[in-house]
C-alpha positions as CSV (number, residue, x, y, z in Angstrom):
1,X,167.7,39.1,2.0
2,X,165.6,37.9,5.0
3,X,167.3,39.0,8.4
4,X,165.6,36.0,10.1
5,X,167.5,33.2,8.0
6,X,170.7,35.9,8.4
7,X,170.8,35.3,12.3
8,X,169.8,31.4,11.8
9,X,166.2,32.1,13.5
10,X,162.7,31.2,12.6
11,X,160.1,34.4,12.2
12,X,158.6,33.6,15.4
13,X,161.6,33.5,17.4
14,X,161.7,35.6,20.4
15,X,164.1,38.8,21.1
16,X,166.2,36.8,23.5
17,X,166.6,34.3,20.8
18,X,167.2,36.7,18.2
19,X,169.6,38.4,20.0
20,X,171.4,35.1,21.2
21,X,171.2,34.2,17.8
22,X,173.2,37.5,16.4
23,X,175.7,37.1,19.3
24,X,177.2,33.7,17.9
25,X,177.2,34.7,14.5
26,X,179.0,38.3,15.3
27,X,181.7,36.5,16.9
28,X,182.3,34.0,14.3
29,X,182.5,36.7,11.5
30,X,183.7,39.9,13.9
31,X,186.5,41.3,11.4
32,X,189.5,40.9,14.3
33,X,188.9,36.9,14.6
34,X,188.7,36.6,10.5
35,X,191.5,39.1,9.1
36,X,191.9,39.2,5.9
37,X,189.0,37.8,5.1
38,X,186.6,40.0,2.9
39,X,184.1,37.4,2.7
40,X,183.6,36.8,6.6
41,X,183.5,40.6,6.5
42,X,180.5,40.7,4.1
43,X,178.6,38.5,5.9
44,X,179.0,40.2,9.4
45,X,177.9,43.1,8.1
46,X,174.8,41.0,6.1
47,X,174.2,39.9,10.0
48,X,174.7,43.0,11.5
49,X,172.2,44.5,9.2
50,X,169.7,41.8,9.8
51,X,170.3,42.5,13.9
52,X,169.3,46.3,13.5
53,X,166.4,45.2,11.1
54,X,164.7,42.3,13.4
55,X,166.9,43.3,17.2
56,X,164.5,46.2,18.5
57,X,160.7,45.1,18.9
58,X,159.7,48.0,17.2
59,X,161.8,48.4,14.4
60,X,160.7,44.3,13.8
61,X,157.4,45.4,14.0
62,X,157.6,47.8,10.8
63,X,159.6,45.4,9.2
64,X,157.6,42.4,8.9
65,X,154.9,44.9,8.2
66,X,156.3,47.0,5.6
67,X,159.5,45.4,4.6
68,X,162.8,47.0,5.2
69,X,162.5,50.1,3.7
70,X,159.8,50.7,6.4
71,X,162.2,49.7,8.8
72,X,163.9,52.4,9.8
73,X,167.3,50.7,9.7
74,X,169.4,53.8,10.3
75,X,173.1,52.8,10.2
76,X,173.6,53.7,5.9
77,X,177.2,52.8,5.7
78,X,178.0,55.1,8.9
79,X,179.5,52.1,10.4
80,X,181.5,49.7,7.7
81,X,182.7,47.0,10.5
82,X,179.6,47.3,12.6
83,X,181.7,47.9,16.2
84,X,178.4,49.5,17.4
85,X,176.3,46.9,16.0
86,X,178.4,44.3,18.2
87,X,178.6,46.3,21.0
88,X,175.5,47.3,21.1
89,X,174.5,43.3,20.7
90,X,176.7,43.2,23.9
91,X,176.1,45.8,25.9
92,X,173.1,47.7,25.2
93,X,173.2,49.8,22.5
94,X,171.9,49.2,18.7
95,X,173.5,51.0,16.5
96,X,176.6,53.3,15.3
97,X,176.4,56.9,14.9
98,X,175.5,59.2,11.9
99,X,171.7,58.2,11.6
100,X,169.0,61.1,11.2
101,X,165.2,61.0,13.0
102,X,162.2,61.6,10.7
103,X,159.9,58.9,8.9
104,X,161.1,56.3,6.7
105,X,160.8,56.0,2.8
106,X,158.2,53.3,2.0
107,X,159.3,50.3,0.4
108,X,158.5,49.9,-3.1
109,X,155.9,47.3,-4.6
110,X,155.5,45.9,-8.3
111,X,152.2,45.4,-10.2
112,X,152.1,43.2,-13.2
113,X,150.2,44.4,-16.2
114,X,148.5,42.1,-19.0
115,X,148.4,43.7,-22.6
116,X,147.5,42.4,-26.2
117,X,149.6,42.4,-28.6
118,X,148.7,45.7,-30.6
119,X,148.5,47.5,-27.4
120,X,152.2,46.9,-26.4
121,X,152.9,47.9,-30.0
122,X,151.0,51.1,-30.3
123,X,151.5,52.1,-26.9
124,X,148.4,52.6,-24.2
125,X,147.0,54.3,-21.2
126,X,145.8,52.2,-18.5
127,X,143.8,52.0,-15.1
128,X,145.2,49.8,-12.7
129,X,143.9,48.9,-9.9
130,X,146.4,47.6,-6.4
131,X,146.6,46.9,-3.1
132,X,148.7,49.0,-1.5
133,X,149.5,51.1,2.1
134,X,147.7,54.8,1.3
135,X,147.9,57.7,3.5
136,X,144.9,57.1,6.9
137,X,142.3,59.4,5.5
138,X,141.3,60.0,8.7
139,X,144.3,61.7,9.5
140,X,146.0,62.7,6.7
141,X,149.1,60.3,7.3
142,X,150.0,61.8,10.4
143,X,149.4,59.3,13.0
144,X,147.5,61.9,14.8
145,X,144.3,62.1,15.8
146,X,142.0,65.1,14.1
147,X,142.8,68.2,16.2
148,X,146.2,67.3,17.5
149,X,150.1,67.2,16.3
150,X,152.8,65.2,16.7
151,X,155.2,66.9,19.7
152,X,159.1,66.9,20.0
153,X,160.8,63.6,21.6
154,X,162.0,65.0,24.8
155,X,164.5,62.1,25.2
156,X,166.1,62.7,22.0
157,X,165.4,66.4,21.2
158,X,164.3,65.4,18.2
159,X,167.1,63.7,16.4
160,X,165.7,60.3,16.5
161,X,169.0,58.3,18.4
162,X,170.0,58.5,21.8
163,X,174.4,58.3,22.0
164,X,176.1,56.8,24.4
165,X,180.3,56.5,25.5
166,X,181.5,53.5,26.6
167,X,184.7,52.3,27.5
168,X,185.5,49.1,26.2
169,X,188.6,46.4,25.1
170,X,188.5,48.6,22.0
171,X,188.8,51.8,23.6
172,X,186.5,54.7,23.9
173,X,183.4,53.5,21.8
174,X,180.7,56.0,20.9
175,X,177.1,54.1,20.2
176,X,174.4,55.3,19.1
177,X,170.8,53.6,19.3
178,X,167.4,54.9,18.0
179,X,165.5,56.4,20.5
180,X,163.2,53.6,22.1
181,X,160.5,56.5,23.2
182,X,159.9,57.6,19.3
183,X,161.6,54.4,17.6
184,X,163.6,57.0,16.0
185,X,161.7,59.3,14.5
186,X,162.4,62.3,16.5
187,X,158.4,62.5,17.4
188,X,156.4,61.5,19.3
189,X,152.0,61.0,18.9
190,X,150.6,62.3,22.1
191,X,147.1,61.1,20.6
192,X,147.1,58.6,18.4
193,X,144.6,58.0,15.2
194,X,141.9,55.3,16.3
195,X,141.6,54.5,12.6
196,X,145.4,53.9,11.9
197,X,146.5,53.4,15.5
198,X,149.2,56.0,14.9
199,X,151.2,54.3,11.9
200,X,149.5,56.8,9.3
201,X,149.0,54.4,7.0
202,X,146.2,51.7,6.3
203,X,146.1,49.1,3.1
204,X,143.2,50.2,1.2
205,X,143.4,49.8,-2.9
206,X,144.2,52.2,-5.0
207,X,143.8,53.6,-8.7
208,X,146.5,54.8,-11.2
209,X,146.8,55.3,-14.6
210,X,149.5,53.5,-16.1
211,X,151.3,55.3,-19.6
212,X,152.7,51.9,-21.8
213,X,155.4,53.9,-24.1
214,X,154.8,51.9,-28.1
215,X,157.3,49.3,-28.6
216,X,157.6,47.5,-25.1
217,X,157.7,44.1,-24.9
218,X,156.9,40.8,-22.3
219,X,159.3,41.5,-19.4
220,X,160.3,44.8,-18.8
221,X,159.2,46.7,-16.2
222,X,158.3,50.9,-16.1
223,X,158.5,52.7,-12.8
224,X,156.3,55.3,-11.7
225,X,158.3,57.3,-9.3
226,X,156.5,58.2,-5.9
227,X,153.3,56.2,-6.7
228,X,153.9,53.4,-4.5
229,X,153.3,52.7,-1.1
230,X,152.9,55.6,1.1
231,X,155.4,55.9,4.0
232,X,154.2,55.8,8.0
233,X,153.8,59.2,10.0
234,X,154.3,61.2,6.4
235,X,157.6,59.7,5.3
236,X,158.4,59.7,1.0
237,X,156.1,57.2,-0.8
238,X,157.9,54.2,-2.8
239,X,157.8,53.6,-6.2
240,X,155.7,51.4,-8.5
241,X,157.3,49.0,-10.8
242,X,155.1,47.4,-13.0
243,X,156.1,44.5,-15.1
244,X,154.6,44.3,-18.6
245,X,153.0,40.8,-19.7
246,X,152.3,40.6,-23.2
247,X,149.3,37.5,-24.3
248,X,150.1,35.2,-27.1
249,X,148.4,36.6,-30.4
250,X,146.5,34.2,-32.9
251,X,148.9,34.1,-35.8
252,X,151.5,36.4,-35.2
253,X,154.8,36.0,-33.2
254,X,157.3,38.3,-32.2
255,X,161.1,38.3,-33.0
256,X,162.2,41.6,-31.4
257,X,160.7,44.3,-33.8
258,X,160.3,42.4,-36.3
259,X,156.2,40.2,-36.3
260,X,156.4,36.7,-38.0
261,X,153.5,34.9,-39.4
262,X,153.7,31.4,-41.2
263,X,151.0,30.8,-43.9
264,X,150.4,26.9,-44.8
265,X,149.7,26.7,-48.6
266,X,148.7,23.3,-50.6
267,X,151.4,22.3,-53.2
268,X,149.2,23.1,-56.1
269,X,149.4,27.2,-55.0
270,X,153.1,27.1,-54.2
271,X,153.6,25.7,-57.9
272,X,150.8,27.5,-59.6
273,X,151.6,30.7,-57.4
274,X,148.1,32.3,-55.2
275,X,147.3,35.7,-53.2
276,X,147.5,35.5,-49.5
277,X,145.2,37.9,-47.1
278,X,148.1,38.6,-43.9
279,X,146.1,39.9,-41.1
280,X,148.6,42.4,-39.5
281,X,148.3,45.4,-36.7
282,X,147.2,47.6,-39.1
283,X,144.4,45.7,-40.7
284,X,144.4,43.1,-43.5
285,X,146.8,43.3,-46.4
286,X,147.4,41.2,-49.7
287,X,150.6,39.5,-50.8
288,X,151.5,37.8,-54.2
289,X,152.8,34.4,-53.9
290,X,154.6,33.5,-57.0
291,X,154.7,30.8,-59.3
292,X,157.4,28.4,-58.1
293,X,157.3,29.5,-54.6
294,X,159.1,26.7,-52.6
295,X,158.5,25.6,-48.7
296,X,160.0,27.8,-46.2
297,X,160.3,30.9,-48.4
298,X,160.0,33.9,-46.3
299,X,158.0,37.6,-47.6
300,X,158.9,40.8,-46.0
301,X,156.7,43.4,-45.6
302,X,158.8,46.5,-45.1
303,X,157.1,48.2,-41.8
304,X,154.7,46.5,-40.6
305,X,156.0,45.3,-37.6
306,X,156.8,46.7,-34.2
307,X,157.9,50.8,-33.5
308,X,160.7,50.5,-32.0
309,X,160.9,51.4,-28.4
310,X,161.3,55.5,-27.4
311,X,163.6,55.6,-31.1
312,X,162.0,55.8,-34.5
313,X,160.7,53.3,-37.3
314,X,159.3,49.8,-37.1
315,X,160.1,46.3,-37.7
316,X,159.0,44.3,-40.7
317,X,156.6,41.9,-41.5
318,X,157.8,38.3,-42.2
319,X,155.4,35.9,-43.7
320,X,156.6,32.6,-44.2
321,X,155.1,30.0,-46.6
322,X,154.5,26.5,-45.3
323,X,153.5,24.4,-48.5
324,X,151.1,21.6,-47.3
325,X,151.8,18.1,-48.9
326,X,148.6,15.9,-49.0
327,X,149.0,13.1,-46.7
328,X,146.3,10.6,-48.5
329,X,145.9,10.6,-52.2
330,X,142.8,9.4,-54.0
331,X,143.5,6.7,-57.2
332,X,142.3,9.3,-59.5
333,X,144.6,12.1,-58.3
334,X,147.7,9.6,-57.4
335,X,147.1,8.6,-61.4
336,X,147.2,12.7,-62.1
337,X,150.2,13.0,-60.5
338,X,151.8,10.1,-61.8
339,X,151.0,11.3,-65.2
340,X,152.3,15.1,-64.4
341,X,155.4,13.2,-63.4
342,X,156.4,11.2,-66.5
343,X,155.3,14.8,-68.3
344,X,158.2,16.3,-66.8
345,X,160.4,13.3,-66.9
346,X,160.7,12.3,-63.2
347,X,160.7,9.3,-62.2
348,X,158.1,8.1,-59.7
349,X,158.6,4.5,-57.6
350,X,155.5,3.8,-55.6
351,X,156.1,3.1,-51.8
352,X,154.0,-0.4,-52.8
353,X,156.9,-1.4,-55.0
354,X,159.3,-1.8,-52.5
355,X,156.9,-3.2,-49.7
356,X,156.9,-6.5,-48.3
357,X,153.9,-7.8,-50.9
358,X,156.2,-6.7,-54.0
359,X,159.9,-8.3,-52.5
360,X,157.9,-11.6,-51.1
361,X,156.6,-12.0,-55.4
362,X,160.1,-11.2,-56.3
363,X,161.7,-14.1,-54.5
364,X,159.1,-16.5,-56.0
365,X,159.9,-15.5,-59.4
């Protein structure tokens, strides 16, 4: 959820604002003025969360860079009310307890991925190409420039916070904020990478192959574990999740496993019965349409349609006949049919006896 529409704030807003912002809304939702309520409680925590995300300059910095999971958020359900969070809104401090220094997993990213038909059947390999934050080559995702390494925060000795004991209406309150001299990772970059200016990462596009498993359809997604963004200063890459998109085939459609084609046939086949060539995902096969065949009737071809998804066997075939009436009639072959009607004993009224013509004769006779 976006911390800025949390606290009630444009993305622009300054920190005073921000932090004005976060003030008004903590004491609206503060557990002690709503008890009882779990819903107020959810939402101060929503807003405390959004304060930790978007309330340090640096920590908003990486988020509106890299999202929240290169945020460095800390906090991770050390701190269910958020007292520190308040406080710390109040009297200096940022957030409560618990939280350990080091880089940040990256957030993860999706890629979407266009297919034919056969090849989300059978099952591909593919090369994708995406935009993503990779490693600075330069220095290896360090943040360092060539020669040099990170060093020890002296002001947190490492651990990435700074804690602090305050006395307040509450009691004895311990807070504990990430360190402002590392932004909590523990280290510090004594020289910084000119190419990455110390992040260690730098959007650049990268290459992956992607393995489609036979069977998946328009929708779901596959994730590649650990192939997505890479993390600043060395921190665990995200994942990829890329959603499958499957394009419209000529004259097949698909019903879960199962492939449907509908066949338009003239009257004369349906009655007289005909071959049919089904073009399928295995190559062209014949079926026997026979005599008698009425509209609608459905043929299955037993395997022929889909493998089923990481199980075994496939879907069928199901061709279904459309028989084509002739819209416009010649005299010769309306006469034909006429006569093939009264061979079979049907009775046949043409339209043009009941017309307007035919019932204006009939009242003057």
């Amino acid at each position: 959820m976006d911390p800025y529409a949390l606290l009630g704030v444009s993305r622009d807003a300054t920190q005073d604002e921000i932090k004005r912002a976060y003030r008004k809304r903590a004491r609206q939702l503060h557990p002690d003025a709503n008890p009882g309520d779990s819903a107020a409680e959810e939402q101060f925590k929503q807003v405390t969360h959004a304060y930790e995300l978007v309330g340090d300059p640096e920590r908003r910095r990486r988020f509106d860079q890299f999202g929240d999971g290169g945020s460095n958020s800390g906090g991770g359900g050390q701190d269910p009310f958020g007292f520190g969070d308040i406080f710390g809104a109040f009297f200096g401090g940022d957030s409560f307890g618990g939280r350990r220094g080091g880089p940040q997993r990256a957030p993860d990213a999706e890629a979407i991925l266009d297919l034919d038909l056969s090849e989300a059947a059978f099952g591909i390999t593919r090369r994708v190409e995406i935009e993503l934050m990779t490693a600075c080559a330069d220095c290896e995702g360090s943040g360092c420039a060539p020669g040099t390494h990170p060093s020890t925060c002296s002001d947190c000795g490492g651990a990435g916070e700074v804690r602090q004991v305050r006395r307040s209406i509450l009691g004895q309150i311990v807070t504990a904020a990430p360190c402002q001299r590392c932004s909590g990772l523990g280290n510090i970059v004594p020289s910084p990478c000119t190419h990455c200016s110390g992040v260690g990462v730098v959007r650049g596009t990268r290459t992956l192959e992607v393995e489609v498993p036979p069977g998946i359809d328009s929708g779901q997604r596959l994730r590649l574990t650990g192939r997505g963004p890479s993390a600043p200063r060395g921190g665990p890459n995200g994942d990829l999740y890329v959603t499958i998109r499957v394009r419209s085939h000529a004259t097949l459609r698909r019903d879960g496993y199962d492939l449907i084609q509908v066949c338009r046939i003239p009257m004369t086949s349906a009655a007289l019965g005909t071959h049919l060539t089904i073009t399928t995902l295995d190559g062209d096969i014949e079926i026997e349409v026979p005599p008698g065949t009425q509209h609608g009737s459905v043929f299955r071809e037993r395997g022929r349609g889909i493998p089923v998804l990481q199980g075994r066997g496939r879907g069928d075939l199901l061709v279904q006949v459309d028989v084509a009436i002739p819209q416009r009639l010649s005299d010769e072959e309306s006469d034909v049919l006429r006569r093939f009607a009264e061979m079979r004993g049907e009775e046949v009224t043409s339209v043009d006896e009941h017309g307007f013509f035919s019932r204006l004769r009939s009242a003057f006779q």
